[in-house]
C-alpha positions in Angstrom: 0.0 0.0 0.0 1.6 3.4 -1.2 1.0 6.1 1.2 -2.2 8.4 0.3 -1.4 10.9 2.9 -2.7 12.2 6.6 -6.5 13.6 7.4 -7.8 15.3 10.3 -9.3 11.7 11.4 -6.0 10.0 11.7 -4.7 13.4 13.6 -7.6 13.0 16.0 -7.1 9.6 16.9 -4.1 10.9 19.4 -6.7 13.7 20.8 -5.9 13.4 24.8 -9.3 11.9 25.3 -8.3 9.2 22.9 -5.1 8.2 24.4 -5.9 5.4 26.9 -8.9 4.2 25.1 -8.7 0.2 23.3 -11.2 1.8 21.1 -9.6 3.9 19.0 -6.6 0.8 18.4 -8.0 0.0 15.3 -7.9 3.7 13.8 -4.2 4.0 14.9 -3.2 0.8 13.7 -4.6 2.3 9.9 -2.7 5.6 11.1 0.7 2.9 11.5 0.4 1.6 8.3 0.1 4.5 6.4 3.7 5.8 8.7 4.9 2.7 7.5 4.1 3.0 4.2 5.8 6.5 4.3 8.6 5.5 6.1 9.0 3.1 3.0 9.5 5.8 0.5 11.7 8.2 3.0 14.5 4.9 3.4 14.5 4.6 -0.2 15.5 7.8 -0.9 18.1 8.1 2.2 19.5 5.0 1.3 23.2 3.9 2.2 23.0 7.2 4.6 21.1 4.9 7.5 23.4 2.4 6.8 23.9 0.2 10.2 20.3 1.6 11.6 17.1 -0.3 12.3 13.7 1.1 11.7 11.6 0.1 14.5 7.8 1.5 15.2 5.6 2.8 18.7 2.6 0.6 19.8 -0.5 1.2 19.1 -2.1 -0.4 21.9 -1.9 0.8 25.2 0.7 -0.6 27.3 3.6 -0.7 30.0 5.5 1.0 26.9 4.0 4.3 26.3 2.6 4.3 30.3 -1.5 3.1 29.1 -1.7 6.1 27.1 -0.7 6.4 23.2 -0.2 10.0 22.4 1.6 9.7 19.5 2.2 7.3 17.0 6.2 7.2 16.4 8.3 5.3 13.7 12.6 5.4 14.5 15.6 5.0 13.6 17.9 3.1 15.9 21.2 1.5 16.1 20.9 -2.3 14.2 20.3 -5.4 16.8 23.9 -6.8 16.3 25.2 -3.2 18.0 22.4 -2.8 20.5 23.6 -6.4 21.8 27.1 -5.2 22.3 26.2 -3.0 24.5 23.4 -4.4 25.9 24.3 -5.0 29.0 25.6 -1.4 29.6 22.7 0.1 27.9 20.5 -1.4 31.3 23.3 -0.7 33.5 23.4 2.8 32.7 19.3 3.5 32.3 18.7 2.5 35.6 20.4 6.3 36.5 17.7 7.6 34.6 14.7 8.6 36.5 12.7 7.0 34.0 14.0 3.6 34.4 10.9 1.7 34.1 10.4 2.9 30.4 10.7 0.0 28.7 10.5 1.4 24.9 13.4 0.5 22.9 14.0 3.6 20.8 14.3 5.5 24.1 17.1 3.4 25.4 19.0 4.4 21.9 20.3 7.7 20.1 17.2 8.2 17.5 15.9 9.6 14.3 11.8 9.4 14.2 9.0 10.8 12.7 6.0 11.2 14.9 2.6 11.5 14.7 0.3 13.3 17.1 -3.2 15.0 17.7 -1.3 18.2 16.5 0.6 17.2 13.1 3.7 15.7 12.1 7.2 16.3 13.2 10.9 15.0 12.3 13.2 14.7 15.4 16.6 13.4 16.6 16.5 12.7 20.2 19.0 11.8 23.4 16.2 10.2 25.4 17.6 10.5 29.6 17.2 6.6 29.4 20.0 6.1 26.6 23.1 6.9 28.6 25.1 5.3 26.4 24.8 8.3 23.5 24.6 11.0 25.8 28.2 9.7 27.6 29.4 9.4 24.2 28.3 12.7 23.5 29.4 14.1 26.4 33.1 12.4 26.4 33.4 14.0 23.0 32.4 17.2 23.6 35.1 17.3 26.2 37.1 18.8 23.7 36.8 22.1 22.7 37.2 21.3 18.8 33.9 19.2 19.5 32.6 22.0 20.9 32.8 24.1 18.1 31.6 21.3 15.3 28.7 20.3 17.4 27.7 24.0 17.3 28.2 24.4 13.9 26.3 20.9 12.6 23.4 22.7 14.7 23.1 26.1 13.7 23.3 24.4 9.9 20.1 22.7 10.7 17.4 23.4 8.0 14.9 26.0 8.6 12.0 25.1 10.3 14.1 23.2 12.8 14.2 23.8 16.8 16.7 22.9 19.1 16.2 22.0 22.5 19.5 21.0 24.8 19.9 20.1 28.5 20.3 23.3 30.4 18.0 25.0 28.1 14.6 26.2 29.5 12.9 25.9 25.7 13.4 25.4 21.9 15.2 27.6 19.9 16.0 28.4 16.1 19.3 26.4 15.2 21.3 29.9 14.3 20.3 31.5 17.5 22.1 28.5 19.4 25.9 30.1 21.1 28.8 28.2 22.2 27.5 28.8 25.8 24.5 26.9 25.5 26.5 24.0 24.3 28.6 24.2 27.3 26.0 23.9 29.9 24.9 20.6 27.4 28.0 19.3 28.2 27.4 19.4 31.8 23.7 18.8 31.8 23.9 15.5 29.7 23.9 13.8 33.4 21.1 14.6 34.0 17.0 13.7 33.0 16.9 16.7 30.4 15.9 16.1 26.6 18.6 16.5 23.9 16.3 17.4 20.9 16.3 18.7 17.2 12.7 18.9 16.0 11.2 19.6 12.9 7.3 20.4 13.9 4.4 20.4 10.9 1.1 21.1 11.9 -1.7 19.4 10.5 -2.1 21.9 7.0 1.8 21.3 6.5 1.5 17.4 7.4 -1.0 16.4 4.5 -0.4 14.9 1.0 3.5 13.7 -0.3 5.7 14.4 2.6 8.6 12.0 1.2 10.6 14.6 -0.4 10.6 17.2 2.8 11.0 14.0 5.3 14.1 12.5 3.1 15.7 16.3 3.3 15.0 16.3 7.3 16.3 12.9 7.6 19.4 13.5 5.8 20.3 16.7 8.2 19.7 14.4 11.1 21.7 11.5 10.4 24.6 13.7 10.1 24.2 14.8 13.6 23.6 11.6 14.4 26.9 10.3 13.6 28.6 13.0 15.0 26.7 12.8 18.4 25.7 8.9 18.7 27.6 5.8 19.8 28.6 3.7 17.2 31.7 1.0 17.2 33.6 3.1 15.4 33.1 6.2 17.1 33.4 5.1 20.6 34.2 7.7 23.1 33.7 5.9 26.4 35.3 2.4 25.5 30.8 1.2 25.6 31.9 -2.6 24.3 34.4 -3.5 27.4 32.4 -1.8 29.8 29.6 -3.9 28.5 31.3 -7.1 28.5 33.3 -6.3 31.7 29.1 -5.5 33.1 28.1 -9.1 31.9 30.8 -10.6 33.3 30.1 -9.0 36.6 26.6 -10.1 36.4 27.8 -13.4 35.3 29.6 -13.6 38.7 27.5 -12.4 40.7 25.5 -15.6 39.8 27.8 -17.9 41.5 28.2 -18.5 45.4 30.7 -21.0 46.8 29.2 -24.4 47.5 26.7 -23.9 44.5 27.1 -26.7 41.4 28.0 -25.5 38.2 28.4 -26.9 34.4 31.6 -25.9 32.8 30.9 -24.9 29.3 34.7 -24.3 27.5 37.9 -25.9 27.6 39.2 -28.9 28.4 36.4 -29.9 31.4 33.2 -28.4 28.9 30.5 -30.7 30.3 32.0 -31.6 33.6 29.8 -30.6 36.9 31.8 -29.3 39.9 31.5 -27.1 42.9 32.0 -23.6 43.1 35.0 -22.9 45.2 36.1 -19.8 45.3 35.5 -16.4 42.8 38.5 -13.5 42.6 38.3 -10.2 41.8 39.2 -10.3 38.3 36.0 -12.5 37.3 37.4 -15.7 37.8 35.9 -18.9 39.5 37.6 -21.7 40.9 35.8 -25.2 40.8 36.3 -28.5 42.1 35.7 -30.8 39.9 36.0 -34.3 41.7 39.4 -33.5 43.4 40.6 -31.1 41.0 40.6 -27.7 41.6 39.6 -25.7 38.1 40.0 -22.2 37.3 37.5 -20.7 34.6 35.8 -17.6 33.7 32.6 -17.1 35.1 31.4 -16.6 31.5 32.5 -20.5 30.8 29.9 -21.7 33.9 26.1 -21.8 34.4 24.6 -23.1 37.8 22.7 -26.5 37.5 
């Protein structure tokens, strides 16, 4: 199905009497499919530029991920599943600091590029949600130096027109060329904290109606090139995210384990063998008896039984 473009019904659908009612599911399911079918037509035309993301989409139903109550109907760019599982374990480590740590939606936990639909129209948006540490620590170590600074500034004041900028430390949205270096500053230092990082691109309803491809692709474009500059990715990785995240699991592996337990050994040259937890060190190591040999192993290579 092409998309045919947005009325004032699917607009409505999000109206805040709406929100938390299984009644209007159906109508925002029909509002989903034509964001899909949008969405289709935008990634053609961006192409290799969202190369490594993952298009993922909002419910429609009310649920435990948008609190009971869908406001908004949201389709975004995240990092691909084989990146999101190298820093998985990180990823939850670090949300729990947020105060929003029982927000379970997945495009919140990540960097993202969406386009969102709501009672008032349609916007574009690149956001640095408080629950995705991981991109605004990135962020953050990078901006540490002043050359960062500077280039961040300047990929945000060349923002298209029609774009607003909202950073932590700021008390609302501005214009992109009315951003200073100041206000990137206080970003720096508020990125710790349970402010938005947003660059949105609002349409109300008369500007969100018939072929919105073209002007979408062209918002897109401008995003993703913040994006790379801003996001976590294993190539730009300012805060070493992969061997904190496998030094996390590992910890969490351990913490598993209690002397006296029985484990299965799953590597080396006892894989298979059942023994008894011994001891565990300090560097994530376990030592098991197996029968009356003592056996050192990660405690990656064990699982209790």
């Amino acid at each position: 199905m092409g998309f045919d473009g947005f009325t004032d019904k699917d607009f409505d659908t999000y109206l805040a009497d709406h929100r938390g009612s299984a009644t209007f599911t159906l109508q925002r399911r029909l509002v989903k499919d034509k964001l899909r079918a949008l969405m289709s037509e935008v990634m053609a035309q961006v192409g290799e530029s969202a190369r490594g993301l993952e298009l993922v989409f909002s419910s429609e139903v009310p649920s435990l991920e948008n609190g009971r109550c869908v406001a908004e109907q949201g389709a975004y760019l995240i990092r691909g599943a084989t990146d999101r599982e190298a820093v998985k374990a990180l990823v939850e480590k670090m949300s729990l600091r947020s105060a929003m740590a029982l927000d379970v939606a997945e495009f919140h936990k990540h960097a993202s590029i969406g386009v969102v639909v709501d009672d008032t129209g349609l916007r574009a948006l690149l956001a640095f949600h408080p629950r995705g540490q991981v991109d605004r620590q990135n962020l953050k170590a990078k901006l540490g130096e002043s050359w960062a600074v500077d280039a961040f500034l300047a990929q945000l004041q060349a923002l298209p027109e029609g774009f607003r900028v909202l950073l932590p430390g700021m008390p609302a949205p501005v214009a992109p060329a009315e951003l200073a270096r100041a206000a990137v500053e206080e970003c720096v230092r508020a990125l710790e904290g349970d402010a938005m990082l947003l660059a949105t691109h609002v349409r109300p309803r008369d500007g969100a109606r018939g072929a919105l491809a073209e002007v979408l692709t062209a918002d897109l474009q401008a995003l993703l090139a913040l994006y790379r500059f801003s996001a976590w990715a294993p190539d730009h990785d300012q805060i070493h995210a992969v061997k904190q995240a496998k030094q996390q699991r590992e910890e969490s592996r351990k913490a598993d384990f209690q002397p006296g337990m029985k484990v299965r050994i799953l590597a080396g040259m006892w894989n298979g063998k059942v023994g008894v937890v011994e001891s565990l060190d300090k560097k994530g190591g376990v030592k098991v008896m197996v029968g009356a040999v003592s056996v050192k192993i990660e405690a990656r290579d064990a699982q209790p039984v």
